[in-house]
N, CA, C and O atoms as a GROMACS GRO file, in nm:
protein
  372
    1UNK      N    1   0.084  -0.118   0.000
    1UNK     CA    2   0.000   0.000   0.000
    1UNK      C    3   0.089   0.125   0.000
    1UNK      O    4   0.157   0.158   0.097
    2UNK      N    5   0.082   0.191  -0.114
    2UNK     CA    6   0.134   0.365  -0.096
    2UNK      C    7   0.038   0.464  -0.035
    2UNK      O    8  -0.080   0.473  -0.068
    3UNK      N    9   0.109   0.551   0.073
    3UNK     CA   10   0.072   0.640   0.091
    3UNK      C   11   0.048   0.777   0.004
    3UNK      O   12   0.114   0.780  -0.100
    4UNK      N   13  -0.034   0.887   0.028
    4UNK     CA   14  -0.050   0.940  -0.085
    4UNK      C   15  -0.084   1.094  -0.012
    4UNK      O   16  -0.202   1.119   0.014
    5UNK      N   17   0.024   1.196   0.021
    5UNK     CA   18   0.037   1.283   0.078
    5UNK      C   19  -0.032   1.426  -0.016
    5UNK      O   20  -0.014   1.430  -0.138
    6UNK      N   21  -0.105   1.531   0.052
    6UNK     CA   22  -0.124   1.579  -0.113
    6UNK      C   23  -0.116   1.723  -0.027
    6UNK      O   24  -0.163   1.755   0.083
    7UNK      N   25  -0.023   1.808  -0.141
    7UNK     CA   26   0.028   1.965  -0.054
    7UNK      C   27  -0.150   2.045  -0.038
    7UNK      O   28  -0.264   2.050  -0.084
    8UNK      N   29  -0.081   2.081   0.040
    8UNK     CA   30  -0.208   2.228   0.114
    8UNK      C   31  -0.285   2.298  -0.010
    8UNK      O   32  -0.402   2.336  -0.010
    9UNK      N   33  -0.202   2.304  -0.104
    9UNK     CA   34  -0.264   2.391  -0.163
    9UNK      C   35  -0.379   2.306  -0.334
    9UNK      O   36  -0.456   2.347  -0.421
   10UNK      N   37  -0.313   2.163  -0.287
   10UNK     CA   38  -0.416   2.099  -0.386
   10UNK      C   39  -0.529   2.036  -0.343
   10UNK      O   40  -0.557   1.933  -0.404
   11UNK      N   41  -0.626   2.084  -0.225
   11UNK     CA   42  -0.730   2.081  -0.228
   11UNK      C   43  -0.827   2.210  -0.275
   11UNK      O   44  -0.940   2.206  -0.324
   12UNK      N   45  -0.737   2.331  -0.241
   12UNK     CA   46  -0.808   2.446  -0.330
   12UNK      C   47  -0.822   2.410  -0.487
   12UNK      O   48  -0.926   2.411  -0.553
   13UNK      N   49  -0.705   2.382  -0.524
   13UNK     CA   50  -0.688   2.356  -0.656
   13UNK      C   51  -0.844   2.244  -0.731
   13UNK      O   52  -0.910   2.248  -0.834
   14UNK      N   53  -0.842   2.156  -0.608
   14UNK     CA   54  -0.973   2.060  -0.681
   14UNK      C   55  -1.108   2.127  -0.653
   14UNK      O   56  -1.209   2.083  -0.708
   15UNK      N   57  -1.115   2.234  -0.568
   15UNK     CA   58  -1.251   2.308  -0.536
   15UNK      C   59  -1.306   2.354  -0.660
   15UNK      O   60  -1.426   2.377  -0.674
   16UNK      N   61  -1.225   2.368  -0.746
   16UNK     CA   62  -1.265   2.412  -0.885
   16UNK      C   63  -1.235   2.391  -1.002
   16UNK      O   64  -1.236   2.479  -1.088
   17UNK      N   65  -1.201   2.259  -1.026
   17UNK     CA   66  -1.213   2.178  -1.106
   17UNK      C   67  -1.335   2.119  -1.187
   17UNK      O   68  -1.442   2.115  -1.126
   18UNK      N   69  -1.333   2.074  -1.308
   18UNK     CA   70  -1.456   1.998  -1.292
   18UNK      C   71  -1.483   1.872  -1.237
   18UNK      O   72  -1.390   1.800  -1.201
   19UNK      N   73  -1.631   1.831  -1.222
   19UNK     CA   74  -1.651   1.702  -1.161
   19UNK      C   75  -1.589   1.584  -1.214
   19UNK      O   76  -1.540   1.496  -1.144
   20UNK      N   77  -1.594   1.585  -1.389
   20UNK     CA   78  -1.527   1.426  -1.409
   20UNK      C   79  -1.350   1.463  -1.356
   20UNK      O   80  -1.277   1.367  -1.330
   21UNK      N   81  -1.296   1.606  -1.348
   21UNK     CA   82  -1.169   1.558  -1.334
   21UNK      C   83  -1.154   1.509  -1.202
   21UNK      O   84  -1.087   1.406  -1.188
   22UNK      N   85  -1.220   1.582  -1.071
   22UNK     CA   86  -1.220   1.521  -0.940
   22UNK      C   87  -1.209   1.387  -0.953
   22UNK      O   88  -1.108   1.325  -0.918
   23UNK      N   89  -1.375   1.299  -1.035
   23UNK     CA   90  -1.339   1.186  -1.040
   23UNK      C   91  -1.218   1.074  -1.118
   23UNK      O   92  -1.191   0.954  -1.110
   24UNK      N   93  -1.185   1.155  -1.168
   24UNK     CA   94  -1.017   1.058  -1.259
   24UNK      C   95  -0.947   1.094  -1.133
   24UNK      O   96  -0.885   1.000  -1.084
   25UNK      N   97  -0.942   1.208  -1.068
   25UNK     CA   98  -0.817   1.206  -0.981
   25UNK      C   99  -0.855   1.092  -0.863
   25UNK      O  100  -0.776   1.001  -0.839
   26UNK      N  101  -0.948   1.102  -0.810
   26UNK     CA  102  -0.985   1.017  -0.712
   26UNK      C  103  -0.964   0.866  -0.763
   26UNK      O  104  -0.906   0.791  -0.684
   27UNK      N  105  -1.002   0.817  -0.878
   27UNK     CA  106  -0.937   0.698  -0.952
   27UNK      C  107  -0.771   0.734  -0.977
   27UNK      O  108  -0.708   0.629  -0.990
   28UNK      N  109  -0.713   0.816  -0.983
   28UNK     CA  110  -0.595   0.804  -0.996
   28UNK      C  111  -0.510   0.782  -0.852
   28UNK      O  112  -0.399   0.730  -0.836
   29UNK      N  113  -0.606   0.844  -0.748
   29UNK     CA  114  -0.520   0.828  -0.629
   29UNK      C  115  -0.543   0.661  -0.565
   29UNK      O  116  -0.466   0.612  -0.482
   30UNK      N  117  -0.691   0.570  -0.634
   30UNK     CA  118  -0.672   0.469  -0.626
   30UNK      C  119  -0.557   0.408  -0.652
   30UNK      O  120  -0.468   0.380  -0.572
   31UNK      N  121  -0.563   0.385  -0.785
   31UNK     CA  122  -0.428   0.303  -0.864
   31UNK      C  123  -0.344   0.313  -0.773
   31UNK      O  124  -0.314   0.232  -0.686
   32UNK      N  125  -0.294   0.447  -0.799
   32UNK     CA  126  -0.160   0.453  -0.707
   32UNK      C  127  -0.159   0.411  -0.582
   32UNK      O  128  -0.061   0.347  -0.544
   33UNK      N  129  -0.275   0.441  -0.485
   33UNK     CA  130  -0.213   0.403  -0.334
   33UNK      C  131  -0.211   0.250  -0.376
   33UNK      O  132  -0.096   0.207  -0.379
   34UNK      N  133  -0.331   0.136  -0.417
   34UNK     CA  134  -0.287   0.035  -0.408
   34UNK      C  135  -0.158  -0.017  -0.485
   34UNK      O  136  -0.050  -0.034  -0.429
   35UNK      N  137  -0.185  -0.040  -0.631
   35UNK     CA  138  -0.078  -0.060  -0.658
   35UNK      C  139   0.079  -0.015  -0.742
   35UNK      O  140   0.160  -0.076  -0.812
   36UNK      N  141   0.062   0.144  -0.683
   36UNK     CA  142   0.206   0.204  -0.682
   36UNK      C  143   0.210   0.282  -0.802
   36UNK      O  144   0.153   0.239  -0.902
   37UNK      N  145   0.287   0.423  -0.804
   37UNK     CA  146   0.300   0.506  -0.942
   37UNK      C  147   0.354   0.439  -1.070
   37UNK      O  148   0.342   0.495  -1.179
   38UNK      N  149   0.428   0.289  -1.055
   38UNK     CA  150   0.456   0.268  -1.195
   38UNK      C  151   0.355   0.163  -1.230
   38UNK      O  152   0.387   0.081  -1.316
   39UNK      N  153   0.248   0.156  -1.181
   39UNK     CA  154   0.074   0.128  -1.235
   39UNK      C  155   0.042   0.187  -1.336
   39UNK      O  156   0.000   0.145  -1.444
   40UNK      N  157   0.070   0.317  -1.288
   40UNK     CA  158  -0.022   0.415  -1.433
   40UNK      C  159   0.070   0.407  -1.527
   40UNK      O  160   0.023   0.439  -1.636
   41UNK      N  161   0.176   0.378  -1.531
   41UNK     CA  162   0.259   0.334  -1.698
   41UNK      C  163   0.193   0.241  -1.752
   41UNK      O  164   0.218   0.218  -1.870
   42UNK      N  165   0.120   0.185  -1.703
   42UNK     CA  166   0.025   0.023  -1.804
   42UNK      C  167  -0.047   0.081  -1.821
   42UNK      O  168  -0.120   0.023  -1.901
   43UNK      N  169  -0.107   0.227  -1.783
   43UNK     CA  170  -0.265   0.252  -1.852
   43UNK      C  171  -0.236   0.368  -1.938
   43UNK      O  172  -0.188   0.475  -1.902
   44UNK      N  173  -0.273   0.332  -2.062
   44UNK     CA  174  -0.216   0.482  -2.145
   44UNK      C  175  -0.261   0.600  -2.122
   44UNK      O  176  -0.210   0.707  -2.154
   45UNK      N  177  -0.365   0.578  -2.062
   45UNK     CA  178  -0.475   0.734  -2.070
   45UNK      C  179  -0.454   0.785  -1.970
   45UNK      O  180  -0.549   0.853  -1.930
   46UNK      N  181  -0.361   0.783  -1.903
   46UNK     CA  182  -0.261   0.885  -1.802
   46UNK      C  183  -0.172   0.925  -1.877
   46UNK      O  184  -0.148   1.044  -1.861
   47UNK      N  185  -0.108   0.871  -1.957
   47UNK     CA  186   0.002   0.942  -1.996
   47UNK      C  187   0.166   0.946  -1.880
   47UNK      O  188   0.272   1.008  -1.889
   48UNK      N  189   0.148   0.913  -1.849
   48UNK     CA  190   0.218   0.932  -1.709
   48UNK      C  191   0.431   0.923  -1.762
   48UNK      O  192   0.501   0.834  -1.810
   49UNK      N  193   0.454   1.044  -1.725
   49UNK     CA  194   0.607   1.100  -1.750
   49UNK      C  195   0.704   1.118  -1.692
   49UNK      O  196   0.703   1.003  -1.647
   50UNK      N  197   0.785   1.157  -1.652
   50UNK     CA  198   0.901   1.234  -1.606
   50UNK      C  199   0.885   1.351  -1.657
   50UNK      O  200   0.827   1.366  -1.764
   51UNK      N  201   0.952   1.489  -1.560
   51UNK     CA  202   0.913   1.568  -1.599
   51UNK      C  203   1.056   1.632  -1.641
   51UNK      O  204   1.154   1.558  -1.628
   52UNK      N  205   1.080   1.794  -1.702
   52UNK     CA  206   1.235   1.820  -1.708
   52UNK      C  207   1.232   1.969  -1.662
   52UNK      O  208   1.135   2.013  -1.600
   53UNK      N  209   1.313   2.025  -1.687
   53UNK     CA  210   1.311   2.165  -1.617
   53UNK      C  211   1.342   2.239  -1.528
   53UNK      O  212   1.450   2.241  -1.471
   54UNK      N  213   1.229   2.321  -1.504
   54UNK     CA  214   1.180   2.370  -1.322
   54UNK      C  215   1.139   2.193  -1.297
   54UNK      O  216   1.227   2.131  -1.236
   55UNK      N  217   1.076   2.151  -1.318
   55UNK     CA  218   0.994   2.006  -1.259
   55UNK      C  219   1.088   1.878  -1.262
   55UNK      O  220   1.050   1.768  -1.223
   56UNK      N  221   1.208   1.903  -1.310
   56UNK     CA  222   1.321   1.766  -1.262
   56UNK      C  223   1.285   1.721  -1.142
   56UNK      O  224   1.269   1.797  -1.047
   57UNK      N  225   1.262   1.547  -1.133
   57UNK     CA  226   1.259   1.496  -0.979
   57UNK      C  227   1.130   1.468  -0.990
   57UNK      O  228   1.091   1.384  -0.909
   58UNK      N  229   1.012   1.532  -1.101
   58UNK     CA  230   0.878   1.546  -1.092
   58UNK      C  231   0.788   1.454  -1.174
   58UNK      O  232   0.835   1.439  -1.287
   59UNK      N  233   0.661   1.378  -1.150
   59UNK     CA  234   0.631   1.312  -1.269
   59UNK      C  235   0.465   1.369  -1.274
   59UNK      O  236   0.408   1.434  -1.187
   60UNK      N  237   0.426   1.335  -1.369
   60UNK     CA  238   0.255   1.394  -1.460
   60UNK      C  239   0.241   1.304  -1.489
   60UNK      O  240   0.325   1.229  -1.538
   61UNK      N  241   0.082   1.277  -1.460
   61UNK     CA  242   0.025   1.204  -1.530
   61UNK      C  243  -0.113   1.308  -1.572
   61UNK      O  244  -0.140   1.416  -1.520
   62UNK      N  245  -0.194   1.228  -1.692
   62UNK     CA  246  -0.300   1.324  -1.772
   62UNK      C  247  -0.420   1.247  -1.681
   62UNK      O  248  -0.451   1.130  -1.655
   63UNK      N  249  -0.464   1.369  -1.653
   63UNK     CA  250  -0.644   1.345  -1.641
   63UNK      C  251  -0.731   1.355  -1.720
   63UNK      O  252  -0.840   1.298  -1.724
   64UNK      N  253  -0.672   1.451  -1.805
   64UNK     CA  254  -0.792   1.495  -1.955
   64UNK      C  255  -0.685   1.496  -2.023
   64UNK      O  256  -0.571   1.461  -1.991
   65UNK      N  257  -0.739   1.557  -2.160
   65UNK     CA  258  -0.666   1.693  -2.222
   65UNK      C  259  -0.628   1.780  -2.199
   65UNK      O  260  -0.570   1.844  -2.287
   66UNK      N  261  -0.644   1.842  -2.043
   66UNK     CA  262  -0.600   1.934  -2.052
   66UNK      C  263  -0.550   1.892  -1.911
   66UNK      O  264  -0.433   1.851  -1.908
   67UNK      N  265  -0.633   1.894  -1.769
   67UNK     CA  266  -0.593   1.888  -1.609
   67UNK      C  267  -0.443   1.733  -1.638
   67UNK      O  268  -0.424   1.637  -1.713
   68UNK      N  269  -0.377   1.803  -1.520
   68UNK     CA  270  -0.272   1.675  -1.560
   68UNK      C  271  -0.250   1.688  -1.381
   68UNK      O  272  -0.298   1.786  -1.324
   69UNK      N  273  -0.200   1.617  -1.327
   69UNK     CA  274  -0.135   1.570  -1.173
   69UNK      C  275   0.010   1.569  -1.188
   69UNK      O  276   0.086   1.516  -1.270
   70UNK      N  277   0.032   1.658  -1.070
   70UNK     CA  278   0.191   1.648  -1.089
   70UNK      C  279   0.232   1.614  -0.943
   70UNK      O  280   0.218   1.680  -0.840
   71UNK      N  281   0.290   1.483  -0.966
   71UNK     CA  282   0.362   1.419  -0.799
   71UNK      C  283   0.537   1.384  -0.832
   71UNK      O  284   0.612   1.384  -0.929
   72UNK      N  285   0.543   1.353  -0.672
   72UNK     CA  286   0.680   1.321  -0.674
   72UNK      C  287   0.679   1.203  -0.545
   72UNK      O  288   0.631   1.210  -0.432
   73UNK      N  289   0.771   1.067  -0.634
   73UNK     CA  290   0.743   0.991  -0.567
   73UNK      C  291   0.934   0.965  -0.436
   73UNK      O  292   1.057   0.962  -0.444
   74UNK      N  293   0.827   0.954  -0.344
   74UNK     CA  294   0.972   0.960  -0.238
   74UNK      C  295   0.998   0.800  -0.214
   74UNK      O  296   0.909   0.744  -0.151
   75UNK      N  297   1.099   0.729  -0.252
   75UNK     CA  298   1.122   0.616  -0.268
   75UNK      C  299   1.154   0.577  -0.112
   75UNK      O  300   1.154   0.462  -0.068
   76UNK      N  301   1.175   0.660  -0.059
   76UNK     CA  302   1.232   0.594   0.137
   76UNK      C  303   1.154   0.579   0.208
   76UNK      O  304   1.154   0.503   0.305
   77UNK      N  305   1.076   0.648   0.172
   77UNK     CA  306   0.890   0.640   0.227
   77UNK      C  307   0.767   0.605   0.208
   77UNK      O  308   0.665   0.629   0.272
   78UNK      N  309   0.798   0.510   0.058
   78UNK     CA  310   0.715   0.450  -0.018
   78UNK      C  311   0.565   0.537   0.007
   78UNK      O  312   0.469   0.492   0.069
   79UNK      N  313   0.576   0.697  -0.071
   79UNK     CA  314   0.493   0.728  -0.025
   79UNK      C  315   0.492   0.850  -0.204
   79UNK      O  316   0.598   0.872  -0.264
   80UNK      N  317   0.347   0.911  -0.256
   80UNK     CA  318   0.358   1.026  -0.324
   80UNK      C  319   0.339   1.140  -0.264
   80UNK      O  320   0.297   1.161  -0.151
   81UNK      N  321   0.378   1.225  -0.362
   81UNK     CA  322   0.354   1.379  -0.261
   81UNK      C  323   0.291   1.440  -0.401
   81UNK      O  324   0.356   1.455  -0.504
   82UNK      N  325   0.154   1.474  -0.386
   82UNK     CA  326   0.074   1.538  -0.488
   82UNK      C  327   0.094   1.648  -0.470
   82UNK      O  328   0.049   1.696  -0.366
   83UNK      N  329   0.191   1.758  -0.587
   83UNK     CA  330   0.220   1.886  -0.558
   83UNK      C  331   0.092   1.982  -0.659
   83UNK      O  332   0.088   2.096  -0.613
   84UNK      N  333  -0.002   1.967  -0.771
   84UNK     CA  334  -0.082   2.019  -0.821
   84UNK      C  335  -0.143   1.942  -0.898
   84UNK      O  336  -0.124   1.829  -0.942
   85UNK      N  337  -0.236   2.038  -0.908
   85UNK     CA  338  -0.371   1.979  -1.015
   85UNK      C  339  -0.426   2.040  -1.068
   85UNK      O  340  -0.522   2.096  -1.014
   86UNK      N  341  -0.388   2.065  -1.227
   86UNK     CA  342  -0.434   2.229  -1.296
   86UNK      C  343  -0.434   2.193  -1.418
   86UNK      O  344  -0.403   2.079  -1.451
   87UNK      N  345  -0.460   2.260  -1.479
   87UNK     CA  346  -0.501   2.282  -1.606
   87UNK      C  347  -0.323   2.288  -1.673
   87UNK      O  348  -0.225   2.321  -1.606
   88UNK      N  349  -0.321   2.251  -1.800
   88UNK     CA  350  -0.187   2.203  -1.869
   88UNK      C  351  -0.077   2.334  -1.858
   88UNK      O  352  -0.068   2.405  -1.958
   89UNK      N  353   0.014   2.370  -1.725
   89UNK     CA  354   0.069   2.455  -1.748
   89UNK      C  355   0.167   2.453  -1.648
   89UNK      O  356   0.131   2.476  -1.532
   90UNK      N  357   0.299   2.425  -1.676
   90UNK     CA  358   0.388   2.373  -1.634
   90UNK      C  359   0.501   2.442  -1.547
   90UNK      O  360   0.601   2.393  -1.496
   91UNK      N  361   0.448   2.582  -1.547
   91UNK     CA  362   0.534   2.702  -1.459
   91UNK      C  363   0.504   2.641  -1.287
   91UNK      O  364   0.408   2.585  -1.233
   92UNK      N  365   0.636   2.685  -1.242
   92UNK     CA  366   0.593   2.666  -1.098
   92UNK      C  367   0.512   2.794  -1.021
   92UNK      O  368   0.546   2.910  -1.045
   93UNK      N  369   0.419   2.769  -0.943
   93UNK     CA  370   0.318   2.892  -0.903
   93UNK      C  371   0.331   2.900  -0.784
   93UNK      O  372   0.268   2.985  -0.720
   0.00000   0.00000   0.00000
């Protein structure tokens, strides 16, 4: 079982989202807590990456076309740390 830590500021972030993306994320935080971030590499329709940049260290996966999840997985703690949930735009805020 992974834990699945998610920063302060990404529950504002889902207050205004739409409803199907809430629900992919809530299916996405399934997958992952049970069986682990390199899960969503078997399902294509995440998309799920490495990131480069500002976001080195960082990985995305797609919720839509557009909302994407951006975590970082801490391997000592077998745990994610959900840092946002926004619409396709990759600046740090």
């Amino acid at each position: 079982m992974w834990e699945i830590y998610e920063h302060r500021r990404v529950e504002k972030q889902l207050d205004v989202v739409p409803i199907d993306i809430l629900k992919r994320y809530e299916k996405w935080k399934d997958i992952v807590g049970i069986a682990g971030p390199q899960a969503l590499r078997r399902i294509k329709g995440f998309h799920d990456e490495v990131l480069r940049g500002e976001w080195k260290g960082f990985r995305s996966s797609r919720l839509n076309f557009q909302y994407r999840v951006i975590y970082k997985v801490e391997k000592s703690k077998v745990m994610v740390q959900v840092v946002h949930v926004s619409p396709h735009d990759y600046r740090r805020k």
